[in-house]
C-alpha positions in Angstrom: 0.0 0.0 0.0 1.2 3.3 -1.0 1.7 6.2 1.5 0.7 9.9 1.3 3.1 12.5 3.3 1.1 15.7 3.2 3.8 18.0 4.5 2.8 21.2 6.2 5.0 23.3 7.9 4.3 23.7 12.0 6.1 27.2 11.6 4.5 29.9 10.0 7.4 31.8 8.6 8.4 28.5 7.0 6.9 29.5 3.1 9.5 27.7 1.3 9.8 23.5 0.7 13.3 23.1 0.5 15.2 20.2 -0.1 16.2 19.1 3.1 12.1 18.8 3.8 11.5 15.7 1.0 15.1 13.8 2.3 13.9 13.0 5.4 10.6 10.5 3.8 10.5 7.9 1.1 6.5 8.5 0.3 6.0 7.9 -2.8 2.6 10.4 -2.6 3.4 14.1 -1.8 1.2 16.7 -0.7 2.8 19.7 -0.1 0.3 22.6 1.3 -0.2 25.4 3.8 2.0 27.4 4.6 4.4 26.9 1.9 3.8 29.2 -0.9 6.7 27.7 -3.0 8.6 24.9 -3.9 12.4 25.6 -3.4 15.2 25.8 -6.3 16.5 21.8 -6.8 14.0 20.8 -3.4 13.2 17.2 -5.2 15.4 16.7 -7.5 16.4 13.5 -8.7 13.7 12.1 -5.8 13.8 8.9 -7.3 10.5 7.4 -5.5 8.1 10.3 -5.7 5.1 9.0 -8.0 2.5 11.5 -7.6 2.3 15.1 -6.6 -0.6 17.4 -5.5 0.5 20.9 -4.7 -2.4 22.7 -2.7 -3.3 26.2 -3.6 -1.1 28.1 -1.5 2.0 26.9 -3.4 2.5 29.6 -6.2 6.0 29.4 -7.4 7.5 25.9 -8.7 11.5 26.3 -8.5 14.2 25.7 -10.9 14.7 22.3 -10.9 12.4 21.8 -8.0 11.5 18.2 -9.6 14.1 17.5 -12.1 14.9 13.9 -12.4 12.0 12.5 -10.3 12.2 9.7 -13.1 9.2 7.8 -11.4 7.0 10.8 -11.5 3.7 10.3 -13.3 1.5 13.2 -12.1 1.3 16.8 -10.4 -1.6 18.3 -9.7 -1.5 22.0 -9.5 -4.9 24.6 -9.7 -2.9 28.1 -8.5 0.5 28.1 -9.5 1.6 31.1 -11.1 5.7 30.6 -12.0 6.8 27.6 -13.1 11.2 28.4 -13.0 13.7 26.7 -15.7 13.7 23.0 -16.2 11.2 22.7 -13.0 10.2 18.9 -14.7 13.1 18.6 -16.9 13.9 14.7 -17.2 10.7 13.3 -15.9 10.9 10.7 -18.4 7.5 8.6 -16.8 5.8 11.9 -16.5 2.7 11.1 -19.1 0.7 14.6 -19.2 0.7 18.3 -17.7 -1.7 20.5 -17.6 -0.4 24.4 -17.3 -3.4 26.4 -14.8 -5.0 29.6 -16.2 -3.3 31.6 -13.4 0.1 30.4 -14.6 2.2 34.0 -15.7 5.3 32.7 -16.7 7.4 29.5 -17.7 10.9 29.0 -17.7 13.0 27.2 -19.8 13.4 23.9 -20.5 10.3 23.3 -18.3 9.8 20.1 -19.8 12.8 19.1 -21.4 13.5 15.5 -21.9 10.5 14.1 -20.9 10.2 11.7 -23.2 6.8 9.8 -22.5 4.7 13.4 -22.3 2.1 12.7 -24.9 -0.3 15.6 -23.7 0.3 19.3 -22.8 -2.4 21.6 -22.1 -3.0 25.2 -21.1 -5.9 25.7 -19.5 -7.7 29.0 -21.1 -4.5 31.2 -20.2 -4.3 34.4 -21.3 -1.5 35.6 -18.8 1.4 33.3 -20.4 3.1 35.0 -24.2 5.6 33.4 -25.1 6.5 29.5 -25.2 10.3 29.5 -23.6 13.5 28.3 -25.4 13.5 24.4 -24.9 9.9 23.7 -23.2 9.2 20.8 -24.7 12.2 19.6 -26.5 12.9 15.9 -26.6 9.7 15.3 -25.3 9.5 12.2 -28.1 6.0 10.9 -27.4 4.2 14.6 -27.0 1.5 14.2 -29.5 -1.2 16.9 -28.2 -0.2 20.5 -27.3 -3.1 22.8 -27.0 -1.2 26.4 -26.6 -2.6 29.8 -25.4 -4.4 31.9 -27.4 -2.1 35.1 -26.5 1.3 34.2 -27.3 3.5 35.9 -29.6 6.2 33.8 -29.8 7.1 30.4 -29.8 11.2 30.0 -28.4 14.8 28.5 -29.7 13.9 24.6 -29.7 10.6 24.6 -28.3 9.6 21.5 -29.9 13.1 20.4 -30.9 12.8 16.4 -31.7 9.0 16.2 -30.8 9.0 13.1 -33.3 5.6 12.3 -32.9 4.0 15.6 -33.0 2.5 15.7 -35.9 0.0 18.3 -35.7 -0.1 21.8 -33.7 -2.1 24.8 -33.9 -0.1 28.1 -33.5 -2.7 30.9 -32.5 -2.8 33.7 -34.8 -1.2 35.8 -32.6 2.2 34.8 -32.7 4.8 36.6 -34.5 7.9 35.0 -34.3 9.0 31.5 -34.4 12.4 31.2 -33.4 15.4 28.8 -33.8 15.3 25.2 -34.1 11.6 25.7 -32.5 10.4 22.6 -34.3 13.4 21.1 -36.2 12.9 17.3 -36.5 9.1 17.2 -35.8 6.8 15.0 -37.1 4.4 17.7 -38.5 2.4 16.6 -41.6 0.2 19.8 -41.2 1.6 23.1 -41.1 -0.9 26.8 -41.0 1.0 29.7 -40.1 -0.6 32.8 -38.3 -1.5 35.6 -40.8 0.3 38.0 -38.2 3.6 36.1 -38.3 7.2 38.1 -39.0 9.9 36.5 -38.1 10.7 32.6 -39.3 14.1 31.8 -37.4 16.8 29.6 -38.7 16.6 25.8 -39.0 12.9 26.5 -37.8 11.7 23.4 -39.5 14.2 22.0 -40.6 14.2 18.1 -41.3 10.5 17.7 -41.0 10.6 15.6 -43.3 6.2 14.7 -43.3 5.7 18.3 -44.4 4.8 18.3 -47.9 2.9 21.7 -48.4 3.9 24.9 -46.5 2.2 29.1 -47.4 4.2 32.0 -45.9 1.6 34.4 -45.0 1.9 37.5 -46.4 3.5 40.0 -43.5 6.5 37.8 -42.8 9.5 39.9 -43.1 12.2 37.4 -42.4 12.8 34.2 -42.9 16.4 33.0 -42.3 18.7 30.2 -43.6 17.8 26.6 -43.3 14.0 27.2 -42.4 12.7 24.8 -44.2 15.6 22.8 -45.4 16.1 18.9 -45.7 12.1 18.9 -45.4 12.3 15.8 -48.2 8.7 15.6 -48.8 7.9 19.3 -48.8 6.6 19.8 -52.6 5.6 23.5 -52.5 5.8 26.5 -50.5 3.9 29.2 -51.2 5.2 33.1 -50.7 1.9 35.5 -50.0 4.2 38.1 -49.2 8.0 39.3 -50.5 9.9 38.9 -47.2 12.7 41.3 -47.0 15.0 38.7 -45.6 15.5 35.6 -47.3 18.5 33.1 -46.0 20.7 30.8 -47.3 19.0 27.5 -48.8 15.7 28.2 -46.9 14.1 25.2 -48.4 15.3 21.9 -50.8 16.7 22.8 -54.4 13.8 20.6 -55.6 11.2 22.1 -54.0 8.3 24.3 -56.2 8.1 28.1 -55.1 5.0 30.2 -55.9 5.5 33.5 -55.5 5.3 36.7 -57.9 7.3 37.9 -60.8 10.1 40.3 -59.8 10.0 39.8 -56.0 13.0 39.1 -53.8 11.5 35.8 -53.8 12.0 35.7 -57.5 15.4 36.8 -57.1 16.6 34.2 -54.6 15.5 31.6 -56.5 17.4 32.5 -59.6 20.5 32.6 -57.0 19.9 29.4 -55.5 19.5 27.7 -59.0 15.8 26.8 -58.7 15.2 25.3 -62.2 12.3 26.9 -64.0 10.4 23.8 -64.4 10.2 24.1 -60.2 9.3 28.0 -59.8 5.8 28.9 -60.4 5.2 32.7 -60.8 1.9 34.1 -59.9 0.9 37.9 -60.5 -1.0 38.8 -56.8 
């Protein structure tokens, strides 16, 4: 039979769990509550018998690395957190899902990086959080759902990096910038960019190779080298716009362009040695 340590502090101006707290028990069920108000830098990390975690609603602030490591973690209940620091879950390899609160403001890096059986993500209607951090979710192999918030403008450096098995995402029209890497190596076989989007970041999908079919909405001002590159069943993308930017090699030599006559799109793709019979020109 498992055991539950719910751990409350007997001293009031005790409001941080720190790691010396969790050394002292081998539950395998923690409940951390009043009155801790937040979980301390590194408090559990690499807790190896920790299965389950409920963090009442006075605990507000998650760590860095506060539960790093726990590699028998499965789930963490959490209604009222608001900061979640860098890498807070990073290596929970048996962690399956995580759901992000609506009161949540901020997310640090890495938050869930290397977690390699998360197959569900979701944000629960959270308009306070804009911008998904540099490394969230990356190496998360199995993450197959991600429902993000509706307010972000930008999606970080390797967000998704090596999410093999996500192979669809919807990226809420308000973003603006995809950065770096964000998802190189996904499995995304579906791909609509946000009409508000600028800024495509290098290597930003590059290798997905189940993209066959990608349109560049038409107020994206940069896109940089290697966006789309070594995407080996991406037949056609499609230029709405005339970025002002364009990198090196942003997409496969063979790969169809659509864009309009006498654009800098036009232009790159007599510099890169697009053949003619693979650049379609369309008058707007």
């Amino acid at each position: 039979m498992q055991k539950t340590l719910v751990w409350r502090s007997q001293k009031e101006r005790e409001k941080t769990f720190v790691r010396g707290c969790a050394e002292k028990h081998g539950e395998r069920i923690l409940v951390i509550g009043q009155p801790y108000s937040r979980i301390g830098d590194e408090a559990l990390k690499n807790n190896i018998r920790i299965r389950e975690v409920s963090l009442e609603n006075c605990v507000r602030e998650i760590g860095r690395e506060s539960f790093a490591g726990c590699t028998r973690l499965r789930t963490v209940r959490s209604e009222k957190i608001k900061v979640i620091k860098n890498r807070a879950f990073s290596g929970c390899v048996n962690l399956r899902s995580f759901e992000i609160p609506a009161t949540t403001e901020y997310i640090g890096k890495g938050v869930l990086y290397g977690c390699k059986r998360l197959q569900k993500t979701v944000f629960e209607e959270n308009k306070k959080i804009i911008r998904i951090p540099a490394e969230a979710f990356m190496e998360c192999q199995e993450l197959s759902g991600v429902v993000l918030p509706e307010m972000i403008t930008e999606i970080g450096r390797r967000a998704f990096y090596k999410c093999g098995n996500l192979t669809e995402i919807k990226i809420p029209q308000s973003v603006k910038r995809i950065e770096r890497e964000a998802f190189y190596q996904t499995g995304l076989q579906k791909l609509e960019l946000p009409q508000k989007l600028k800024f495509i970041g290098e290597s930003a999908f590059l290798k997905c190779r189940n993209l066959e079919y990608v349109r560049v909405p038409e107020y994206v001002e940069t896109v940089e080298k290697w966006a789309f590159h070594g995407c080996s069943m991406l037949k056609t993308v499609e230029f709405s716009g005339d970025p002002e930017v364009l990198g090196e090699w942003i997409i496969n030599k063979g790969t169809k362009i659509l864009c309009r006559k006498n654009t800098r799109v036009d232009d790159y793709c007599r510099k890169y040695g697009q053949r003619p019979a693979k650049v379609i020109f369309r008058d707007k």
